[in-house]
N, C-alpha and C positions, 0 to 999 in steps of 0.2 A: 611698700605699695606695689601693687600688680595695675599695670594699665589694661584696658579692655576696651575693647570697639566692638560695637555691636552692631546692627543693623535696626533700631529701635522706630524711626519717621521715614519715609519717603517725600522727595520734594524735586517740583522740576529746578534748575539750575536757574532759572530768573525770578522763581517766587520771593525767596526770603534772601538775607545776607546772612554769612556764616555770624557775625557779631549777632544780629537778632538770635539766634539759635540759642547761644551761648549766655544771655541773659540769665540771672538767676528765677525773676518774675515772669512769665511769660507775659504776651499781653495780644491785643488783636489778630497781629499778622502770624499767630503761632496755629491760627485754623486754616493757614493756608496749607500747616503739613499736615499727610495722609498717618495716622497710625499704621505701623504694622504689631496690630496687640497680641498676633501668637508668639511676636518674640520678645514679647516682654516676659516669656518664662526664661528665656536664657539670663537675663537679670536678675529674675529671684533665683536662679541657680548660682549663679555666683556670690548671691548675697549667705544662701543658705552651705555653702563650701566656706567660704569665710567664716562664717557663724561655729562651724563647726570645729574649724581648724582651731580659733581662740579659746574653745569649751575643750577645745583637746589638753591636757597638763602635760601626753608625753610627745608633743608634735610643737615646738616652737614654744618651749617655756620662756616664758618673762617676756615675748614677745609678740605684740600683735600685728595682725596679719589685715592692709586693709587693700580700698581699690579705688581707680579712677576709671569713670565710665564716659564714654565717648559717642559717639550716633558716628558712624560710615554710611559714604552713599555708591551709588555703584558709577561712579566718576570717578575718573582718574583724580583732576584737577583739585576736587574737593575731599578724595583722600589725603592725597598730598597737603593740602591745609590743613585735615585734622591732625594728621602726624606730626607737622611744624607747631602748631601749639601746645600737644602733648606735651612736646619735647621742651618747648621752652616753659608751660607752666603756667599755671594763673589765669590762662585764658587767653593768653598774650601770645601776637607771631614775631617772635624772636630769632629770626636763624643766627643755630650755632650757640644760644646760649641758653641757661639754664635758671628760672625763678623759684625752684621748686625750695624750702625751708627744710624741714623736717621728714616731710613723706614723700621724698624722691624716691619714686620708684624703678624695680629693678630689671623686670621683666614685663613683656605684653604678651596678652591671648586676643588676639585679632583674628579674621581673616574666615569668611565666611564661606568663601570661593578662594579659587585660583588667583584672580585676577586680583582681585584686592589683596590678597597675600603678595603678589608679586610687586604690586602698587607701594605696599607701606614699605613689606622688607629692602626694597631700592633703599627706600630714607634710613630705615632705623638700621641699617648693615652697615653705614659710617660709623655709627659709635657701639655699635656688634653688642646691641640688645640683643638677650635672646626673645624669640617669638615665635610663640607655639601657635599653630594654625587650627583651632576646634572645626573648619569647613572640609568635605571629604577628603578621601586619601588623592592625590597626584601624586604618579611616578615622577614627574618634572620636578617636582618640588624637593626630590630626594636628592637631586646633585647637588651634593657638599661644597664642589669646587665653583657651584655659580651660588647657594646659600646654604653660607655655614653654620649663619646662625637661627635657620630656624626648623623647628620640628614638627612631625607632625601626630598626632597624637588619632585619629582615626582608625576603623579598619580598613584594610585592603578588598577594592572590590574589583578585584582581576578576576571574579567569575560571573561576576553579575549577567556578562554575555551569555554564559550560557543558561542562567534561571531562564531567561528572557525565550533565549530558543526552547529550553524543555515547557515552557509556557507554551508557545507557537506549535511544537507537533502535539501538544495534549491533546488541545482545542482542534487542530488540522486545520491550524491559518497558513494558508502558503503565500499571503499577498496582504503587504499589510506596509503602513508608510514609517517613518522613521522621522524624527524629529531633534534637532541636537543643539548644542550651540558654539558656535562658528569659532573656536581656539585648539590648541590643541591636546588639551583632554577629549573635548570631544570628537575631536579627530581622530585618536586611540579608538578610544569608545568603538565610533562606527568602521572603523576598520574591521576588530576584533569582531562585532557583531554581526557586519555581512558576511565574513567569511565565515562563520561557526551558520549565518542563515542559508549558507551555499553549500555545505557539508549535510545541511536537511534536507534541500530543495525545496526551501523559501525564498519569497521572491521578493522584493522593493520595488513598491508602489511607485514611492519617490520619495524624493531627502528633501528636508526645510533645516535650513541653518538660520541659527537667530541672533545675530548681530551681536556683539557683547559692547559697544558702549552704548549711552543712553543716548547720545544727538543720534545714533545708527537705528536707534529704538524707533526713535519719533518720526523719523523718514519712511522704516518699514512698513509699522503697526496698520498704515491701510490695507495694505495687498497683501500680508502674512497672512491675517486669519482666514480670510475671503478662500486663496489659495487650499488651505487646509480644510477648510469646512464644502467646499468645491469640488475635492476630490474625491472618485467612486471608492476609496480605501475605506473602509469599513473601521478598521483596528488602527489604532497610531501610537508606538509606542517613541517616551520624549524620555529625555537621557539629560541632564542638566540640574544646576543647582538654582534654588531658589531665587535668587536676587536675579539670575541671567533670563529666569523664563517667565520675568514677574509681566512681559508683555503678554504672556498668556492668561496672567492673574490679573489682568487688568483691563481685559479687551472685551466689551459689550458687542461680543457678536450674538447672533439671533439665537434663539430658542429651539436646540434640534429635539425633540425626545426620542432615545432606541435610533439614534443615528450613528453616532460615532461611538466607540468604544477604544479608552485612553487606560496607556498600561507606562507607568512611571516608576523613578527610581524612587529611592529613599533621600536623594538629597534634593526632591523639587515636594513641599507640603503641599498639596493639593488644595488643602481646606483654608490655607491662606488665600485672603482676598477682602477688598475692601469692602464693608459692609453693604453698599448700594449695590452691588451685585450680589448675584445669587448663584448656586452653586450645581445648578440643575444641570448643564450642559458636560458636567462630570459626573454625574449619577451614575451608577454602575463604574467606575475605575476600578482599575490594581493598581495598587502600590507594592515595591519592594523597601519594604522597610526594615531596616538593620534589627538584625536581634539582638537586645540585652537587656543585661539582669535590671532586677528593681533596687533603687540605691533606699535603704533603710528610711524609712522617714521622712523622704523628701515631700508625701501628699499630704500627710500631716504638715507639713510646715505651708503647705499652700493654703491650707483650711483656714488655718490661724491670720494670713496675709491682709490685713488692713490698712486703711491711711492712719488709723487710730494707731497700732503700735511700731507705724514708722512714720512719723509726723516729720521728720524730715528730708522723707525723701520725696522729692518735687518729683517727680518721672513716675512716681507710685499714684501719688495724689492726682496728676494728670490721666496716668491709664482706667483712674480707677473712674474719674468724670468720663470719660470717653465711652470705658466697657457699657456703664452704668445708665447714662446717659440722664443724670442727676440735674441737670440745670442746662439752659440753652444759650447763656453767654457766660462765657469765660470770666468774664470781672467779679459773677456775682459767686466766683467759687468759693473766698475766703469766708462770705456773708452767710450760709446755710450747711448744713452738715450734706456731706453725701451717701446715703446707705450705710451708717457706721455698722450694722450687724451685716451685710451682706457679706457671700463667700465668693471666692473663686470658679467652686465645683459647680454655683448654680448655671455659670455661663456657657452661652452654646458654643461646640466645637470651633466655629467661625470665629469666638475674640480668644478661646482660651482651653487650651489642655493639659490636663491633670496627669495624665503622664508624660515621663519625660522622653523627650526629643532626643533623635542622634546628636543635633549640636550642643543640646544639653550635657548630656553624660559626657561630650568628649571636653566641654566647656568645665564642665565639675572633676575630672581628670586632669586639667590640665594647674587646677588651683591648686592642687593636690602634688601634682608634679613641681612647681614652683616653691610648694613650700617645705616638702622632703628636700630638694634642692638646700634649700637656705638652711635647714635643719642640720644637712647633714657639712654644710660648710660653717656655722656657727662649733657646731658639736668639736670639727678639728681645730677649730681656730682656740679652744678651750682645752683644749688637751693639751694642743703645746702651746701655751700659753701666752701665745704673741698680742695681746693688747698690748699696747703702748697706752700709756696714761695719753690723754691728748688726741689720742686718734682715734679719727669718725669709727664709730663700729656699724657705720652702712658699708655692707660691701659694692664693690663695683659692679654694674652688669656683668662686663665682659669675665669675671673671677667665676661667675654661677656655671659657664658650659662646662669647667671640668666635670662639674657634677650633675650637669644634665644628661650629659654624653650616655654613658652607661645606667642611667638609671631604671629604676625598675620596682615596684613594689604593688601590695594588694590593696583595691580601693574597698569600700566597707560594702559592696556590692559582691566582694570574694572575686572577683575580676580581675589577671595580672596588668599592668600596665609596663607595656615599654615604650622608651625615650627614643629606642634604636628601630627608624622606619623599617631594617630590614627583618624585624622579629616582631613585626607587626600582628597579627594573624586573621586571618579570611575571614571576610563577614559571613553572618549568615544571616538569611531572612525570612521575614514573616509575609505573607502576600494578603494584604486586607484592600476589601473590597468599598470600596465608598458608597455609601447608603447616603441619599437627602430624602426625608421625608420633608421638612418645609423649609422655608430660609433663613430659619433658626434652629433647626432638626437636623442634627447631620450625623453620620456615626462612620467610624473604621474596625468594619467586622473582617476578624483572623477566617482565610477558607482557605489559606493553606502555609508551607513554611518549604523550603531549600535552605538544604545544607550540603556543599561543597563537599565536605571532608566525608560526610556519614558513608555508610555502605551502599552500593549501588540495589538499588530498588527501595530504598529508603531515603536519599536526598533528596528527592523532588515529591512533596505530597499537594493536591489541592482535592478539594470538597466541590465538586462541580455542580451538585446542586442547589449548593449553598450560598453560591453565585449570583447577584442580582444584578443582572443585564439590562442597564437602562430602563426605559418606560414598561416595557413591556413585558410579558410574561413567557416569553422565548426561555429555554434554560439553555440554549446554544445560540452558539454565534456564527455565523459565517463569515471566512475572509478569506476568498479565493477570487483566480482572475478569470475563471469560466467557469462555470457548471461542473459541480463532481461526478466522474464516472462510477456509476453504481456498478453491483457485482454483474460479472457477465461482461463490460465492457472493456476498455483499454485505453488508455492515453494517447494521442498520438499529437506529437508535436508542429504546433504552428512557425511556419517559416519565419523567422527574421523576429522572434517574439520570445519571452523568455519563457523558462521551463517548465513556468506556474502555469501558463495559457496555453490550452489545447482543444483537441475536441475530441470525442469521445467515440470510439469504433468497437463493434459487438466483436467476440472473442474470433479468433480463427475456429474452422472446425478440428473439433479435438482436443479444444484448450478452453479453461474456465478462468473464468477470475471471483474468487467471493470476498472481495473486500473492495474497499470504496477509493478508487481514485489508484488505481495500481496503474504501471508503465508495461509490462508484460504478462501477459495470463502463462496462465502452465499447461502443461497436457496432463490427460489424466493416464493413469493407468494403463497398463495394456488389457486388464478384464474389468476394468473400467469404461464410460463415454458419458461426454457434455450432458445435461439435459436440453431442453429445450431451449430454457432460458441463459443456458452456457454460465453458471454461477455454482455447478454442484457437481459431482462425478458418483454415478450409479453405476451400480454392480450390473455387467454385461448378460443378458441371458445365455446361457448354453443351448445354442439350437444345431438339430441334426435332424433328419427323414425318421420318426418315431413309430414304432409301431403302433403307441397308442394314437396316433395324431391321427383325426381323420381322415388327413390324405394318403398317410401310409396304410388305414385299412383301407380304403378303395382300391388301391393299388395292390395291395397283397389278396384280396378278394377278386380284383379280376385276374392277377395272375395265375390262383389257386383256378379259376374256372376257365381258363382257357388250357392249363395243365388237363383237366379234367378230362377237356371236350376232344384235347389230342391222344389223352388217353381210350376215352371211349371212340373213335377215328380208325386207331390203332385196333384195335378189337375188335370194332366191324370189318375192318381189313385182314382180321386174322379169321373171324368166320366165315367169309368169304373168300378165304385166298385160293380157293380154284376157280372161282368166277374169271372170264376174260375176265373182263375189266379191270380185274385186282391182280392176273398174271401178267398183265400187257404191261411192257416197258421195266420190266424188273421189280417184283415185287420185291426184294431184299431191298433194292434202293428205296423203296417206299417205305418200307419198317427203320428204316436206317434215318430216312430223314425225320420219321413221325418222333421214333426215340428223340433227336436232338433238338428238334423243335418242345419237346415235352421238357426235357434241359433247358433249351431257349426261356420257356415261361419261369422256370424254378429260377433259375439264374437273376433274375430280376428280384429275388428274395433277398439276395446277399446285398443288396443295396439299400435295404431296409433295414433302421434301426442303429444304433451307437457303432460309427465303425470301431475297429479293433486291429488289432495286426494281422488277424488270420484274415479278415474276412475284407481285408485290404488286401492281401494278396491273391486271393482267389476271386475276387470282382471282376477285374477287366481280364483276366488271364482266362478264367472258366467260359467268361463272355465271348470273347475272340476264337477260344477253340469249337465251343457249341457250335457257336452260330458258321463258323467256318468248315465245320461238318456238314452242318446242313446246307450250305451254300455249294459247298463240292460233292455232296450228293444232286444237289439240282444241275449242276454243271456236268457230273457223270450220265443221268438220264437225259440232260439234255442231247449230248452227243452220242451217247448209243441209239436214240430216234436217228437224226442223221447218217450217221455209219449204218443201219438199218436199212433204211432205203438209198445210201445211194450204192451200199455194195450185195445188188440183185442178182449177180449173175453166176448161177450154178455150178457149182467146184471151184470160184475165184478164190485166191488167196487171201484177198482181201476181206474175206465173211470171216480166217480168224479170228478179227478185231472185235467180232461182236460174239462174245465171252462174258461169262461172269467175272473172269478176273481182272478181264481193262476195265471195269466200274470200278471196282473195289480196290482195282488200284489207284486209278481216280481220285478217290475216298481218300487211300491212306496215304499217296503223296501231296494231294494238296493240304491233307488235314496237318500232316507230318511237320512240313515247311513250317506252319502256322507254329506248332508245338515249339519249333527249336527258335523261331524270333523270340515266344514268351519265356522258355528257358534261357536264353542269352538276356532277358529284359529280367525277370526275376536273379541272375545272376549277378549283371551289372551295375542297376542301380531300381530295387525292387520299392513296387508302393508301399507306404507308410503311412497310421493315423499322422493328421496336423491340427490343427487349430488356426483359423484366418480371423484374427481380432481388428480386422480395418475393413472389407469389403463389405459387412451391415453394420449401420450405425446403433451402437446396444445391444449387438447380437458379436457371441464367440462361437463360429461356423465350427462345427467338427465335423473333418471329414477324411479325404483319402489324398495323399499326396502321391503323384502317380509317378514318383520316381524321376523316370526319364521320359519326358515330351515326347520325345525321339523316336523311342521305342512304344509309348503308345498310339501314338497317329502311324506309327508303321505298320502293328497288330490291325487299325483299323482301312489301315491303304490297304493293304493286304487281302485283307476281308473284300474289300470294295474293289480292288480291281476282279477277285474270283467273281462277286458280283455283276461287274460288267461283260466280264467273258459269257457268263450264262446267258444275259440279258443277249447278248450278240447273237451267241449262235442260235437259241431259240427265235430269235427275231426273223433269223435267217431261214428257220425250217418252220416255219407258221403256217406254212401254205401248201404243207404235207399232208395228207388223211390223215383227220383226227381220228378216226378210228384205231389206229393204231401209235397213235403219238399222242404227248401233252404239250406239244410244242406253244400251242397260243395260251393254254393256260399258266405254263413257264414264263412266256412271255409277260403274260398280262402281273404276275407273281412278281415277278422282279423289276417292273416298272414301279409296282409298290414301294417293294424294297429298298431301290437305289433313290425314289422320290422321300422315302420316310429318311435317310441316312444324310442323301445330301441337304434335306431340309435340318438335319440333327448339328451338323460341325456350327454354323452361323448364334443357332439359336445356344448349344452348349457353351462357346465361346462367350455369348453374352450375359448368361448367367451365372449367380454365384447360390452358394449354400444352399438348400433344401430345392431350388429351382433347378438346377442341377442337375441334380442329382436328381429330379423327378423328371427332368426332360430325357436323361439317360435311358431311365426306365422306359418313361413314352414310347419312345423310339424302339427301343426291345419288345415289349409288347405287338406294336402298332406292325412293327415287320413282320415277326412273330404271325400274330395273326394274319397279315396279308398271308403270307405263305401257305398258311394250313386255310384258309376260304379260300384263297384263288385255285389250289392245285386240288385237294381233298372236297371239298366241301362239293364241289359237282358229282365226284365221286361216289360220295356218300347218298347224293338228292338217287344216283341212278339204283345205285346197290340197293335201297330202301322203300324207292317209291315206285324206281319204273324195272323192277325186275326184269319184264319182257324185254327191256331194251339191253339186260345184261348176258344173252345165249349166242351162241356160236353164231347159229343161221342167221341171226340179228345183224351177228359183226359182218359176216360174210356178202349179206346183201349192198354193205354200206362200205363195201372196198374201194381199192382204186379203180377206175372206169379202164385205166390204163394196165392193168392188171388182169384184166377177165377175161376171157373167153365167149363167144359168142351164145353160148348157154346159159352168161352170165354168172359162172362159176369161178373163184379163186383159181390162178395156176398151182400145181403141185407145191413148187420152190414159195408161195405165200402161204398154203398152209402150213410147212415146214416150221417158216419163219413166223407164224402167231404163236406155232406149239413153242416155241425156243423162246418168245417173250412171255 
């Protein structure tokens, strides 16, 4: 005989007495217990292991194999009484002694949980029964040195923590509550689980522990669910076995629909619960439910399950009034048949499941284990031939562990089974979603399965749209502690709050983020940039001063036309060049400056269009020598006016200075100087194309990298202090006869020029890429022509228009007052000095 306790009624501790219980006849006071009718399949499991094992000829020949069955409650006190009667037999509390005749049995399968395992094994460890545990695996239960004799026949769910987290980041729950019960498995449990939820950066809402005796129950049960249904946690996942979390299975709280969304292990049945509740407030659940095989036969033999062909079993003919609901008092059971053609398969999920249960399979394993056991110690007892005529051929309990110990064989499922917890092997599971269509409609659909062992991207699968998410038609869920940050933003963490809760700040410039709920965006690219909405990285345009670009033809068309206008300048100054007007003041300096100004204009070409390496190095270097030709031609004419008039007097030494060759040399040392800064600057550290991929946002500036600072603001000091010297000394001889000098027109010329220049460093400084480079130009241009209208262009009005005013007599009437003679005639020594200019 194999003893078994089951979990069959539920009852508070002052309803019934254990003696009513144990009655053969039931009678009134047996409506005071609650059915639990899904686990009356673990009874036909055992009925149908038994069945099989006697129909077996090579599994315990000439022997039959039977059982005694027992109801466990989740009381310490009232286990301990059922084990004391077990043990003594007959129904009787006999400590320490034995009524049992013929079918003393030799082994028990108890133990639905921990605690009731730990409950009986206390008792049945004095006379070192063994006792196999069919309720989940515990590591506790494995130490030998505190229980030796009992086993545990389960899989190992030492990964279950992390189904549960690859559940958590699928879905992107980062805040979700946690549910467990208050011993120490589930104290592992939640250990193993926050820390694998903190390796995600998932967050815990909050922990409910649920008391494991039942007077702990009854004290709770008002403020537990309140608590839990109270909380802003969206998701709760609860870790427990059935009998501990039955305060869950039993609690009439309100009616949420699409509120809470509950994600369970495999050893809490969800779909258990008393009939006058309904099962709505778990609509949409997961379960992790153990994977395993289908045992041959066993839904066949539930098909067949009637009170008709087991007329004596009272626990049958009871569940089957109860499922059925065949009569309304119990007295008139014996008086009227009940359903005799009814099946099993027709009943809803709520009394009855047609397939088999984890506690099942490990229940029908362990009958199996028991009876290979007795098999295989009959089998030696027979070979060496040790009966004794006279002696009991029952073995002892304690005789069966040698052959428990290492046992091991294949159930008709093709399943290994081992005896030894440490070659147990990793569960795996199936994740079925709990469906209630009505309060008799209920279903557990597969949408997805985890497997430990398999290859990585293949152990965690689920069907997310397969999913039915409570009331509503949501195919997602949320469970977070603030608002997710869409793409473009970033996380930033709240003080003193955990790492789920934050709020949410648009990207830096320069960095994107495109995905939901990120802690750092990136930068993009360097010929990359953000868009807009800083969630995307776009290819940078390539920008330069283009020739095709409208700005750069306007720019290259008025340079082209002001080249033109100092060319045709130049040519009227060249048909005219025995005119005074066009001899006065050194006509060579005039062709000298028109040429460089005509450079000046071209020069402003080289800035147009893709730089290049050449034309990176002849930009500023061609620029600073033009224009400093032409600055030191205006500085030489400036001061040969001066030296003109103030050295008057006839045979002084000092009229050598006014020579063609002190202009010209004027020209070629000031221009000279300039030349050897730009060859020291092209030698040292010469301009170069670059590319500036940060000063426009979407734009890759290409342009001219000017080497050394240094040496360019020194080409352009340079420039500008020749500049200012001009400006000076003409400023100083202004008040000279224009008739013979350009003094105010030099003047008024370089007031342009030094106002166009100093206006140019402020504004070139503050621009970048094509602005630039087109204020560069401006500037060349803008001086450029200042010089050729302020000095030329009167020139030109007189050459052209007022002829009369360009002849001798003309210039001679309009000499210095201080120069004439009373007949109003130039002195000799001035007209000398007109023929000489």
């Amino acid at each position: 005989m194999v003893g078994t306790f089951l979990s069959m009624y539920s009852v508070e501790v002052s309803d019934v007495t254990e003696a009513e219980f144990f009655r053969n006849q039931p009678d009134e006071d047996c409506r005071d217990y609650k059915w639990l009718h899904k686990n009356y399949q673990q009874a036909l499991t055992l009925i149908f292991a038994v069945e099989e094992i006697n129909k077996d000829p090579n599994l315990l020949p000439n022997i039959t194999l039977g059982f005694h069955l027992y109801n466990t409650y989740h009381s310490d006190d009232r286990t301990l009484e059922s084990s004391l009667r077990w043990l003594s037999g007959q129904g009787q509390l006999i400590p320490n002694y034995g009524c049992w005749e013929q079918d003393k049995p030799v082994a028990v399968i108890g133990g639905a949980t921990s605690a009731l395992s730990v409950q009986m094994g206390t008792l049945l460890e004095l006379y070192r029964y063994p006792q196999i545990v069919y309720g989940p695996f515990d590591p506790i239960l494995s130490d030998k040195a505190q229980f030796p004799s009992l086993y545990q026949l389960a899989s190992r769910d030492s990964s279950l923590h992390i189904g549960m987290v690859r559940l958590m980041t699928h879905f992107q729950w980062t805040w979700v509550a946690l549910v467990t019960v208050d011993d120490l498995r589930g104290e592992e449990f939640l250990q193993k689980l926050t820390s694998e939820m903190a390796n995600h950066d998932v967050c815990v809402s909050f922990i409910e522990k649920i008391p494991v005796s039942e007077r702990r129950h009854t004290e709770s049960h008002i403020p537990f669910m309140p608590r839990i249904m109270a909380s802003a946690a969206r998701v709760i996942f609860i870790h427990g076995d059935t009998d501990s979390l039955m305060i869950l299975r039993y609690s009439q709280f309100p009616f949420l629909p699409n509120w809470k969304v509950w994600i369970t292990s495999s050893d809490w049945d969800i779909t258990m619960r008393p009939q006058y509740i309904d099962g709505y407030n778990f609509h949409g659940a997961l379960t992790f439910s153990h994977l395993t095989s289908d045992v041959p036969g066993f839904e066949p033999f539930l098909r067949t399950v009637n009170p008709v062909i087991y007329p004596e079993d009272i626990l049958l003919g009871e569940f089957w009034h109860s499922t059925f609901k065949c009569i309304d008092e119990l007295e008139k059971r014996n008086q009227e048949e009940c359903s005799p053609n009814a099946s099993l398969d027709t009943l809803p999920l709520l009394y009855f499941d047609m397939t088999m249960s984890d506690l099942s399979y490990t229940i029908y394993n362990g009958v199996y284990a028991v009876a290979w056991a007795l098999h295989e110690m009959f089998l030696m007892k027979s070979e060496k031939g040790s009966t004794v005529e006279g002696e009991n051929s029952m073995p002892y309990p304690w005789k069966l562990h040698s052959f428990l110990k290492n046992l091991q064989f294949n159930n008709s499922a093709g399943d290994q089974v081992f005896m030894d917890e440490n070659r147990n092997p990793e569960a795996q599971y199936n994740i079925l979603n709990y469906v209630t269509f009505s309060m008799d409609a209920e279903a557990l659909v597969k949408v997805g399965q985890f497997s430990p062992k398999a290859e990585p991207g293949q152990d965690f699968t689920i069907d997310g749209e397969a999913i039915v998410w409570g009331w509503s038609n949501s195919k997602t869920v949320c469970a977070t502690c603030s608002q997710s940050c869409g793409p473009g933003f970033r996380q930033i963490p709240l003080e003193g709050e955990p790492i789920c809760c934050f709020n949410c700040s648009l990207c830096p410039e320069g960095e994107i983020s495109n995905q939901m709920n990120v802690k750092h965006c990136v930068k993009c690219q360097e010929d990359e940039y953000p868009n807009k909405e800083r969630n995307q990285c776009l290819p940078k345009v390539v920008t330069f001063l283009d020739v095709s670009d409208s700005l750069g033809v306007i720019l290259i068309s008025v340079a082209l036309s002001f080249s033109l206008m100092t060319v045709l300048v130049l040519w009227i100054f060249l048909k005219f060049q025995d005119t005074p007007i066009v001899k006065a003041n050194n006509r060579t300096l005039s062709y000298t400056l028109l040429i460089s100004l005509i450079f000046c204009f071209l020069c402003s070409l080289l800035f147009i269009g893709r730089p290049s390496s050449v034309s990176c190095l002849l930009r500023q270097t061609t620029f600073g020598i033009v224009f400093t030709v032409a600055v030191s031609s205006i500085l030489a004419k400036t001061i040969m006016v001066v030296l003109a008039f103030r050295l008057t007097t006839p045979g002084s030494r000092g009229r050598m200075w006014v020579q063609f060759r002190v202009s010209n040399s004027v020209v070629i040392i000031c221009s000279g100087i300039q030349v050897i800064l730009c060859g020291i600057w092209l030698g040292i550290a010469p301009p170069f194309p670059d590319t500036d991929t940060h000063s426009e946002p979407g734009h890759i500036i290409i342009g001219c990298n000017e080497g050394s600072v240094i040496a360019f603001y020194s080409v352009l000091g340079y420039m500008g202090f020749l500049a200012l010297c001009s400006f000076t000394v003409a400023f100083l001889a202004r008040n000279l006869p224009d008739t013979f000098n350009e003094a105010k027109l030099i003047t008024f010329s370089m007031l342009v020029f030094c106002s166009v220049w100093v206006s140019f460093l402020p504004t070139y400084q503050s621009t970048k890429g094509k602005a630039m480079v087109t204020v560069e130009i401006f500037s060349i241009l803008a001086s450029s022509a200042g010089l050729l209208s302020c000095i030329f262009i009167p020139k030109c009005y007189v050459i052209l228009l007022k002829p009369d005013r360009n002849t001798q007599e003309r210039i001679k009437n309009k000499g210095d007052p201080r120069e004439r003679n009373y007949s109003g005639s130039l002195p000799a020594h001035s007209h000398q000095k007109c023929n000489q200019f």
